[in-house]
GULOGU-192436 format. One line per field, with one value per residue (C-alpha): residue in three letters; x, y, z. Coordinates in steps of 0.5 Angstrom, whole numbers, m for minus. Example, Ala and Ser with C-alpha at 12.3 -4.5 7.8 and 13.67 -1.06 7.14 Angstrom:
residu = [ALA,SER]
x = [25,27]
y = [m9,m2]
z = [16,14]
//
This chain:
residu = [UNK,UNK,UNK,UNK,UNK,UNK,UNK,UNK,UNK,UNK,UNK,UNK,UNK,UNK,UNK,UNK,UNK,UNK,UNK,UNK,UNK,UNK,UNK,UNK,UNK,UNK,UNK,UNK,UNK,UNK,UNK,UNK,UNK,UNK,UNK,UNK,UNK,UNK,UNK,UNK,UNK,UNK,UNK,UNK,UNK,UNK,UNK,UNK,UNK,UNK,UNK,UNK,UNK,UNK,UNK,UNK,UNK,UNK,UNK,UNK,UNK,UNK,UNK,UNK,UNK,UNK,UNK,UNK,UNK]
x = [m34,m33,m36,m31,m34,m35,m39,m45,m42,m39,m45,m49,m44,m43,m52,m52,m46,m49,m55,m52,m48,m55,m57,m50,m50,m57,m57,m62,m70,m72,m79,m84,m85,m91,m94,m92,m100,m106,m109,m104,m107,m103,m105,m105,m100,m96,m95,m94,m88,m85,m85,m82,m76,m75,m74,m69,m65,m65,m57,m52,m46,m39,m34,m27,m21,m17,m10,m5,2]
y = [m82,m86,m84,m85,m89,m85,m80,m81,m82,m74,m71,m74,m71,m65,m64,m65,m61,m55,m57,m57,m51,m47,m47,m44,m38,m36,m35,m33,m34,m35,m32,m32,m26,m23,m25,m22,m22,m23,m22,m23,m27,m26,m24,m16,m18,m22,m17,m11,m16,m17,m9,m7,m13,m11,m3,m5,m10,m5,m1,m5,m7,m7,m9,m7,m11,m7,m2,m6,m1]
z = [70,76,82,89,94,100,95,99,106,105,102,108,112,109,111,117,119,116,119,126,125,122,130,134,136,138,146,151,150,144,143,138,134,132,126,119,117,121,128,133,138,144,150,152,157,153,149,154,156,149,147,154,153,146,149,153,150,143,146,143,149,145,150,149,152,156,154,155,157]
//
């Protein structure tokens, strides 16, 4: 069986574009969550903030295109 020529030149292609595509769509502040196990070792404050933004981004807004008559 022969190999094409450019068969590393499209696997090498074919990763970086996956990695390039893995980050698209993540908007806004990224911020860090707390830890799955173990204490949490953010501030009172920090954490005051990360719960009070959680609750008001938690409403999900679905705009609707206009009726068109």
């Amino acid at each position: 069986m022969k190999r094409r020529p450019n068969f590393n030149a499209l696997i090498a292609a074919t990763l970086i574009t996956g990695f390039a595509l893995s980050a698209c769509g993540i908007r806004g502040d990224l911020k860090t969550p707390p830890p799955l196990w173990g204490e949490d070792s953010r501030s009172a404050g920090q954490q005051a903030k990360d719960a009070a933004d959680r609750a008001s981004k938690t409403d999900i807004e679905i705009q609707t295109p206009e009726s068109i008559e």
